[in-house]
C-alpha positions in Angstrom: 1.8 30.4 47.4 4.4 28.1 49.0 5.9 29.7 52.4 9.1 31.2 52.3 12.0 29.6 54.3 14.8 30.7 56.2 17.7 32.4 54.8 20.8 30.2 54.5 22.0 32.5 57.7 19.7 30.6 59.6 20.7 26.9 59.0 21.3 24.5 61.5 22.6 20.8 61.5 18.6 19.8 61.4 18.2 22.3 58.6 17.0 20.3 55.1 19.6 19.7 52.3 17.2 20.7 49.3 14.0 21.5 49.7 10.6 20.2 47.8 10.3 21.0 44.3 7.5 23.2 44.4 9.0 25.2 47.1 10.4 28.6 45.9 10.6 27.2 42.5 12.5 24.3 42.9 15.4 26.6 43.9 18.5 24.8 46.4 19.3 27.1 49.7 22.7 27.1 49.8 24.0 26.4 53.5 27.1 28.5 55.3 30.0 25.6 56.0 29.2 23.8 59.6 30.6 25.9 62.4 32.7 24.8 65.3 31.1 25.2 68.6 32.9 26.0 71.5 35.2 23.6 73.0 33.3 23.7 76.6 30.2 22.4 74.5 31.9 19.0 74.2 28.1 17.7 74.3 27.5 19.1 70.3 28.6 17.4 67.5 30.5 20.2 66.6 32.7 20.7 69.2 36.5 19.6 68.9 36.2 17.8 72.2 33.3 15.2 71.3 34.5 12.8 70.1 36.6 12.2 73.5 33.2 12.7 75.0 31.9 10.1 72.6 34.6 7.3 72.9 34.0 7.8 76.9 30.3 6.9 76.4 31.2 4.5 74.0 33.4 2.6 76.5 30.7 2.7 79.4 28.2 0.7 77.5 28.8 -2.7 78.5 29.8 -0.7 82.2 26.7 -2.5 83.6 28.0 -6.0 82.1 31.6 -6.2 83.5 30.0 -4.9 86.7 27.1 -7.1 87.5 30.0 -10.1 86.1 33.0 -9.2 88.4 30.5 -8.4 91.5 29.6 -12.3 91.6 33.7 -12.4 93.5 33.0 -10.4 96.1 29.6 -12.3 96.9 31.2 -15.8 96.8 31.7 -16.7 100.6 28.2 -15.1 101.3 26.6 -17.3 98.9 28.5 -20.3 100.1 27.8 -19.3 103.9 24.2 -18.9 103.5 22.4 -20.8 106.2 18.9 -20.3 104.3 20.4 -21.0 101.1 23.8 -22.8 101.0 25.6 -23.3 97.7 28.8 -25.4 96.8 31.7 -24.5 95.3 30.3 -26.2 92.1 26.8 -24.0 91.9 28.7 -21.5 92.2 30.8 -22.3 89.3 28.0 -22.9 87.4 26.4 -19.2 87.9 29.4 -18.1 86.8 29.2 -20.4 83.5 26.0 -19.9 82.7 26.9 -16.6 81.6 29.3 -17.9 79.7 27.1 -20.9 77.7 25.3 -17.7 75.6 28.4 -16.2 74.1 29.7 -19.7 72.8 27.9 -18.3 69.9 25.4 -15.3 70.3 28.3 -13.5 69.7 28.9 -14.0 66.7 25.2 -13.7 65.3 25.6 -10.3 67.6 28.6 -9.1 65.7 27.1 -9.9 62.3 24.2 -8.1 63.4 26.3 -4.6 64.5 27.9 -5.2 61.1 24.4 -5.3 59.4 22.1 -2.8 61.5 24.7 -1.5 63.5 23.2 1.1 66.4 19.3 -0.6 66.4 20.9 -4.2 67.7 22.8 -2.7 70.6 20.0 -1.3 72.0 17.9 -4.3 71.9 21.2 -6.5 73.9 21.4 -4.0 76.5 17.2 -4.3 77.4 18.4 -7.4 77.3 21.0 -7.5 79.8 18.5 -5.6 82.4 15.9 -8.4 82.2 18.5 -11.2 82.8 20.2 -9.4 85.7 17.1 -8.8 87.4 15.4 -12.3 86.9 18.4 -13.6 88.7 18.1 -11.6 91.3 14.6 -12.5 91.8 15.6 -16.3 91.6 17.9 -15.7 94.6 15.3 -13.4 96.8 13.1 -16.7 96.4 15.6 -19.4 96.8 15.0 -20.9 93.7 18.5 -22.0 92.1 16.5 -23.3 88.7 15.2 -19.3 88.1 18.7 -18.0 88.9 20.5 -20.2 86.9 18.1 -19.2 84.3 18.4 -15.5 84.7 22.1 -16.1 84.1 22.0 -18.0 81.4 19.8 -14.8 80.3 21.9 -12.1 80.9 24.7 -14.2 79.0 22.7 -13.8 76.0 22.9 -10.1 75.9 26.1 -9.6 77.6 28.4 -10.7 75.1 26.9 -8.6 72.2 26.8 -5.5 74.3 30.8 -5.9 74.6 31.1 -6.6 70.8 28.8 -3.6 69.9 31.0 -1.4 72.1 34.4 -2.8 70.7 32.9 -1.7 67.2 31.4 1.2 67.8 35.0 2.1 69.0 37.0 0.4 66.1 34.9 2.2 63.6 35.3 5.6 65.0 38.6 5.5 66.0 40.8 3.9 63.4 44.6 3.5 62.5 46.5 6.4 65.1 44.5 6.8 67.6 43.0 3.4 67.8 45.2 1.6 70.6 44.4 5.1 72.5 40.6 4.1 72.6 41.1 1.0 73.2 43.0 1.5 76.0 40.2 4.2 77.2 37.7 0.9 76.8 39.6 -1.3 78.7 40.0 1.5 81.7 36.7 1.9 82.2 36.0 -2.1 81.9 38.3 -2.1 85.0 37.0 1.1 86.6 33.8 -1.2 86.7 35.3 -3.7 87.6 37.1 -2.5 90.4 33.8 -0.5 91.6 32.0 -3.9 91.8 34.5 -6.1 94.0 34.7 -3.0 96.3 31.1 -1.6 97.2 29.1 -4.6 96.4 30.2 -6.7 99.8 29.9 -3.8 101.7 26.4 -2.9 100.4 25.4 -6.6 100.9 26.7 -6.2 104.6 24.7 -2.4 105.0 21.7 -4.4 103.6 21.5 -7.7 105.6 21.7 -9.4 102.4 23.4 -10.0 99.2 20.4 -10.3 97.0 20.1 -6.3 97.7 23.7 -6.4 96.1 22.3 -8.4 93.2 19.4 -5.2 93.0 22.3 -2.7 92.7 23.7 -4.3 89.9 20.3 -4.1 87.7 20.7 -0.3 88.2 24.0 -0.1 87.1 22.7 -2.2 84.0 20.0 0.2 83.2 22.2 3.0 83.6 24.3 1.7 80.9 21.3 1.0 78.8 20.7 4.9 79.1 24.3 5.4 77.7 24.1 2.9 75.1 21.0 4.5 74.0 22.6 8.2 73.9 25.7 6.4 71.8 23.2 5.7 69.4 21.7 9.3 69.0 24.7 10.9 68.6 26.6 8.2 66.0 23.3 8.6 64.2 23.4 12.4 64.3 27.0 12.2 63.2 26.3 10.1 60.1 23.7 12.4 59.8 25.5 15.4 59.4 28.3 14.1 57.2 26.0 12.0 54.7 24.4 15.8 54.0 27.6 17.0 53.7 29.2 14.2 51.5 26.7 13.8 48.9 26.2 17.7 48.4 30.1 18.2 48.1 29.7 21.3 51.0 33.0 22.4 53.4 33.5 21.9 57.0 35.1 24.3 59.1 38.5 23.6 58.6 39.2 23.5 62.5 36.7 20.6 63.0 39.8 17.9 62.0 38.2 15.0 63.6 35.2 15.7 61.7 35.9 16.9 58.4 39.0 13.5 58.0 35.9 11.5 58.6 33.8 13.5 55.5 36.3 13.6 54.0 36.9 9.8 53.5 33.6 9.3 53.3 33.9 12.2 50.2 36.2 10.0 48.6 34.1 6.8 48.8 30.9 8.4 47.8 32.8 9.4 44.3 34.4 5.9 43.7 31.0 4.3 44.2 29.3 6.9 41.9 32.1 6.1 39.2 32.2 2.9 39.5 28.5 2.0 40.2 28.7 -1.1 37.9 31.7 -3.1 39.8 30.7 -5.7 42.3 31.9 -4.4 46.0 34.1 -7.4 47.3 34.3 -7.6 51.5 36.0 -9.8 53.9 33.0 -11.0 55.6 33.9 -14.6 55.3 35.5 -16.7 58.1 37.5 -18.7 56.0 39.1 -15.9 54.7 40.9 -14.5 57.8 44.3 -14.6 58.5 46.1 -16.9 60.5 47.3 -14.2 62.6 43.8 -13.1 63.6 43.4 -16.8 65.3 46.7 -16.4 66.8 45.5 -13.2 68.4 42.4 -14.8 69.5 43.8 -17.9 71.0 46.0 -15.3 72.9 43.6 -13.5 74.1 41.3 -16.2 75.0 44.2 -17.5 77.7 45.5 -14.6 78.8 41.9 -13.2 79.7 41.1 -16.0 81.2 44.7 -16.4 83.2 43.3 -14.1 85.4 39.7 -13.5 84.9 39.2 -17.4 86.2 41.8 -15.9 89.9 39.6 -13.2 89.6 36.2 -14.7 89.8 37.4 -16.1 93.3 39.8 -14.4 94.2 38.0 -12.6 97.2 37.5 -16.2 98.5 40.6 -17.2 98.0 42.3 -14.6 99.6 40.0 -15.0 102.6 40.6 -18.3 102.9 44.4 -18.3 102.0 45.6 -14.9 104.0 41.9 -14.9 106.8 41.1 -11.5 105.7 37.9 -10.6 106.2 35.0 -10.5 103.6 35.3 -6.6 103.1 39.4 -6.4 103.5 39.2 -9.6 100.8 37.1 -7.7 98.4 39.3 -4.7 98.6 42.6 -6.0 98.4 41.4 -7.9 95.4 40.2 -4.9 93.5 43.5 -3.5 93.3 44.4 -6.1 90.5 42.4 -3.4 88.6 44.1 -0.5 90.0 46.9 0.2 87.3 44.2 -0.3 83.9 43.2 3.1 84.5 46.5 4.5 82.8 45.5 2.3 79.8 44.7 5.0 77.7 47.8 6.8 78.1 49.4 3.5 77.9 48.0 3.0 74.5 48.8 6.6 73.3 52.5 6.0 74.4 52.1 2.5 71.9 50.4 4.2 69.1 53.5 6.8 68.9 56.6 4.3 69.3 54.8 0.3 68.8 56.8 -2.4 70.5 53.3 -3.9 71.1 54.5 -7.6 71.1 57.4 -7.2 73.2 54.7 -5.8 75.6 53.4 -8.7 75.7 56.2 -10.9 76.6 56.6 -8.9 79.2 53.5 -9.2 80.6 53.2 -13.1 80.3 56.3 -13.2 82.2 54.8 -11.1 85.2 52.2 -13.3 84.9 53.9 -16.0 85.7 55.9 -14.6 88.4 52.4 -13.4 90.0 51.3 -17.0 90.0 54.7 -18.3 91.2 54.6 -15.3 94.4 50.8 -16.8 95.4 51.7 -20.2 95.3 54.9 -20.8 96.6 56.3 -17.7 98.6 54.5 -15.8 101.7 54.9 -12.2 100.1 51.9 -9.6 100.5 49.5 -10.8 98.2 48.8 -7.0 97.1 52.4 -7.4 95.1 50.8 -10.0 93.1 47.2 -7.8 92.3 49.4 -4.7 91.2 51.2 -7.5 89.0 48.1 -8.5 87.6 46.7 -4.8 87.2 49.9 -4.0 85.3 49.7 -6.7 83.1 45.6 -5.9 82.5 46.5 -2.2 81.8 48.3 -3.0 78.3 47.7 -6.3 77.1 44.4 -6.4 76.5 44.6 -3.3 75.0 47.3 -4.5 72.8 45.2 -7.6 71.7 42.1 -5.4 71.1 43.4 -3.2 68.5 45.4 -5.4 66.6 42.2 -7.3 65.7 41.0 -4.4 63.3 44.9 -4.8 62.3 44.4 -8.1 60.9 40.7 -8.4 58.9 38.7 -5.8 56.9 36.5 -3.1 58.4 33.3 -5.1 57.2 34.5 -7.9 59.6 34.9 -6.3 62.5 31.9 -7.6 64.1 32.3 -11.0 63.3 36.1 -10.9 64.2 34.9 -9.6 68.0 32.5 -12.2 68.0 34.7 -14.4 67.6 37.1 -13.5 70.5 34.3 -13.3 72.4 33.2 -16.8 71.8 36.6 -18.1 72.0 36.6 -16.4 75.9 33.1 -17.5 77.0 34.5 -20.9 76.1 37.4 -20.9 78.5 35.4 -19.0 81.0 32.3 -21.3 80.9 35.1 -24.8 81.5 37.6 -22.5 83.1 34.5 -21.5 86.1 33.3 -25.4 85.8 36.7 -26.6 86.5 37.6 -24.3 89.3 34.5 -25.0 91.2 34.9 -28.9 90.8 38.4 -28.6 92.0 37.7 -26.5 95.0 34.8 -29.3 96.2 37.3 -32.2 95.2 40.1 -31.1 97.1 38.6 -28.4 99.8 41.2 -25.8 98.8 43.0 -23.6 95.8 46.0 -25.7 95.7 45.0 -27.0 92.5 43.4 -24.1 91.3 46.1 -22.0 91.3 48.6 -24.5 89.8 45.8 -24.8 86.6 45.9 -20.9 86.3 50.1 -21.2 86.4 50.1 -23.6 83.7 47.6 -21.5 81.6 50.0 -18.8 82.5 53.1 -20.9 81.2 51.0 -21.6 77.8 50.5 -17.4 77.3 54.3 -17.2 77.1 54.8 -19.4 74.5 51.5 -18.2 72.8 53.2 -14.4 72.8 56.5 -16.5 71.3 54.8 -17.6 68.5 53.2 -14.3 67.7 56.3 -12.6 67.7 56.8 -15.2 64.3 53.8 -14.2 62.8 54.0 -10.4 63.5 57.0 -11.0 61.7 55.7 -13.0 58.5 53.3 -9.8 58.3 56.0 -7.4 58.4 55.7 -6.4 61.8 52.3 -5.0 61.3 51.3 -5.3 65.1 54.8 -4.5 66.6 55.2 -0.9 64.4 53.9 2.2 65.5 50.1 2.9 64.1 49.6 5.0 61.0 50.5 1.8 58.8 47.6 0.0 56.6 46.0 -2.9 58.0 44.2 -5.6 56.6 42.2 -3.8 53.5 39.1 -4.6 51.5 36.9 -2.2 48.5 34.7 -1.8 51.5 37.1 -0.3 53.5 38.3 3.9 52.7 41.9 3.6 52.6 41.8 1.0 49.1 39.8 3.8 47.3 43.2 5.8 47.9 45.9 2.9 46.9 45.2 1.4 43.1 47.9 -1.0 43.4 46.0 -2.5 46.5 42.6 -2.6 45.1 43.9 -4.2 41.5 45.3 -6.6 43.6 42.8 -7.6 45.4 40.6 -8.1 42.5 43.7 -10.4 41.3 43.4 -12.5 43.9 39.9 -13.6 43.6 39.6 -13.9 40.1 38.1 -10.5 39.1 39.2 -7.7 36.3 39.3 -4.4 38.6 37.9 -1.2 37.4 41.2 0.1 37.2 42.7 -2.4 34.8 39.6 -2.0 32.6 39.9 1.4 31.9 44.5 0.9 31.5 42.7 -1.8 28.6 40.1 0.8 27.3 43.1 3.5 27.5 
């Protein structure tokens, strides 16, 4: 005789669905709906606070990435002051570039992957990321360039898909209202790294007698966020987990678990178009050729503005050293607070969800941009005014430019279209780095480089111009408040709800929808 089971009384989230045939004469156990858990448990699936929890672990997965990136500032003059192991101002640029060369293009492959496998392919890039970091570390400890340079180009590999997995892991989980929110939760803990590196790296070098012990701390931070990544993983898969269950077997939620049952309940929806319409070919937006021309004008946006200050930031420890003779520590410090403001990006990005006036936020910040540039170069006020002008514009633009990405292509795409911004930005970053360094060992100072960064800050403002004419060919899609559709395909939840979309879609590329069939039938 087959063993009796629990009573429904007794179910759990790892309790089965239906049970075997032969068991208890074939007979379903029916399950109670899924019960909140207390909002202190914000750990458990179930608890009205995890998904907050969630997007904050989400966000800290390429933590170790940005940090082991924006450490190499605060390192510069220690490098290039070696007496064992000198560097110029070019080598230097090249480490910085070789991280760079990877995401020219693994990127992409890496998004296509998170849109294929999703969780299994993050994992992977952030054992990745660990074995780069500490081969160059190694390479350094024994003087050999060659093996460091190698490590880089290493880490590079990995890097840029970890940041792509993150952005959509986020996208995907946090869509339409609250998505400039999470975004701006992303790009505050980018900067909390950030800001971490430039300021405890130096001083750790200094503690240590050396800065390849600094290069050591960074492989810990990368396997820390390797842990994360791989506790992201567990609970998106318990999620889908949960709901799948849920979904195919038509069961309730707790009402109070909103998050959670809007999620099922979309899903809900798609499950029963896909079972009645089983024989219709699902269309997607997968191909390149097929995005709008507002998505490259996002990208090419982004692309400059990133690097407008990612390229000052990279030296700017040096350069304040060398412009203002602060010291190593004081330099490293002071340039830290251009990530100071980012923090408040989350709230910022509430504050735009609610009321919009996203590309007007963007003027703004191209023309403080400017005026930053303009106060460094040519004026003797504190250079701190110019960081906290760089940390406000860092707090909301990239923010901005990150969620209006899922804005402009199909949910299906949203790997490739991050890979694609992040191959756009390793390519200004890799000649950007390349550049810097030549000029600094042509000329033997930043006069040069800081007119380049000027210019690129120049060609933002007209770059934020010409968006302001596309936003408005797409009815202001990026300017209004979120809430409104953006760019839909069948693969997507929101066309399952809107006929007159998904007929016209079909329209477009030649196709009968379902739709129209049956109106024929009819």
């Amino acid at each position: 005789m087959a063993p009796k089971h629990k009573g429904s009384t007794d179910a759990s989230e790892r309790t089965p669905l239906v049970y075997d045939a032969g068991d208890d004469d074939g007979l379903v156990q029916p399950r109670a709906p899924l019960q909140r858990a207390p909002g202190w448990q914000f750990w458990r699936t179930t608890s009205p606070p995890h998904r907050f929890y969630l997007l904050l672990l989400m966000s800290c997965i390429p933590f170790g990435g940005h940090f082991v990136k924006n450490g190499m500032s605060s390192l510069e003059q220690l490098m290039l002051d070696d007496p064992d192991f000198p560097i110029t101002n070019t080598m230097y640029g090249a480490l910085l570039s070789a991280v760079s060369v990877p995401n020219m293009f693994l990127p992409l492959l890496g998004g296509r992957l998170m849109d294929k496998s999703g969780h299994r392919s993050i994992r992977f890039f952030l054992a990745w990321i660990c074995v780069g970091q500490a081969i160059f570390a190694i390479g350094m400890e024994f003087k050999m360039y060659w093996l460091a340079l190698f490590g880089r180009v290493f880490f590079g590999v990995g890097e840029g898909s970890v940041v792509v997995g993150a952005r959509v892991f986020i996208a995907s989980w946090f869509r339409n209202k609250e998505l400039t929110f999470a975004m701006g939760v992303s790009v505050a803990v980018t900067n909390v790294s950030k800001m971490l590196a430039k300021a405890t790296v130096a001083p750790i070098a200094l503690y240590f007698g050396g800065y390849v012990q600094a290069l050591w701390y960074g492989v810990a931070v990368c396997v820390a966020s390797a842990l994360i990544g791989v506790l992201v993983c567990h609970y998106t898969l318990n999620l889908k987990r949960i709901v799948k269950s849920r979904v195919i077997s038509e069961e309730a939620l707790d009402p109070s678990l909103h998050w959670l049952k809007d999620y099922a309940d979309k899903k809900r929806r798609k499950h029963r178009w896909r079972k009645a319409n089983s024989h219709v070919k699902q269309m997607s937006c997968e191909s390149v050729q097929n995005f709008s021309r507002m998505f490259w004008v996002i990208a090419l946006l982004h692309v400059n503005f990133i690097n407008v200050f990612h390229l000052f930031q990279n030296v700017s420890a040096s350069y304040l050293f060398q412009r203002y003779d602060y010291s190593i520590v004081k330099a490293g410090v002071v340039s830290s607070m251009s990530h100071l403001f980012v923090v408040f990006a989350p709230f910022i990005g509430l504050a735009i969800d609610q009321f919009g006036g996203r590309v007007l936020l963007i003027i703004i910040s191209a023309i403080m941009s400017v005026t930053a540039y303009v106060f460094m170069i040519f004026t003797e006020i504190d250079p701190l005014v110019s960081m906290l002008l760089i940390s406000i514009c860092l707090s909301f633009t990239p923010t901005i430019l990150m969620a209006a990405i899922p804005n402009s292509v199909s949910r299906k795409s949203f790997g490739t279209a991050f890979g694609i911004v992040e191959i756009t930005d390793a390519i200004g970053a890799t000649f950007g780095n390349l550049m810097v360094g030549f000029l600094r060992d042509e000329t033997g100072s930043y006069d040069d480089v800081m007119m380049m960064l000027l210019g690129m800050a120049v060609l933002v403002l007209f770059l934020a111009l010409f968006l302001i004419y596309e936003d408005s060919r797409h009815n202001w899609v990026i300017s209004a408040p979120s809430g409104r559709s953006r760019a839909l395909s069948i693969d997507d939840d929101d066309p399952v709800n809107d006929p007159a979309v998904l007929e016209a879609q079909y329209s477009a590329n030649g196709e009968t929808s379902p739709i129209a069939e049956r109106r024929a039938a009819a």
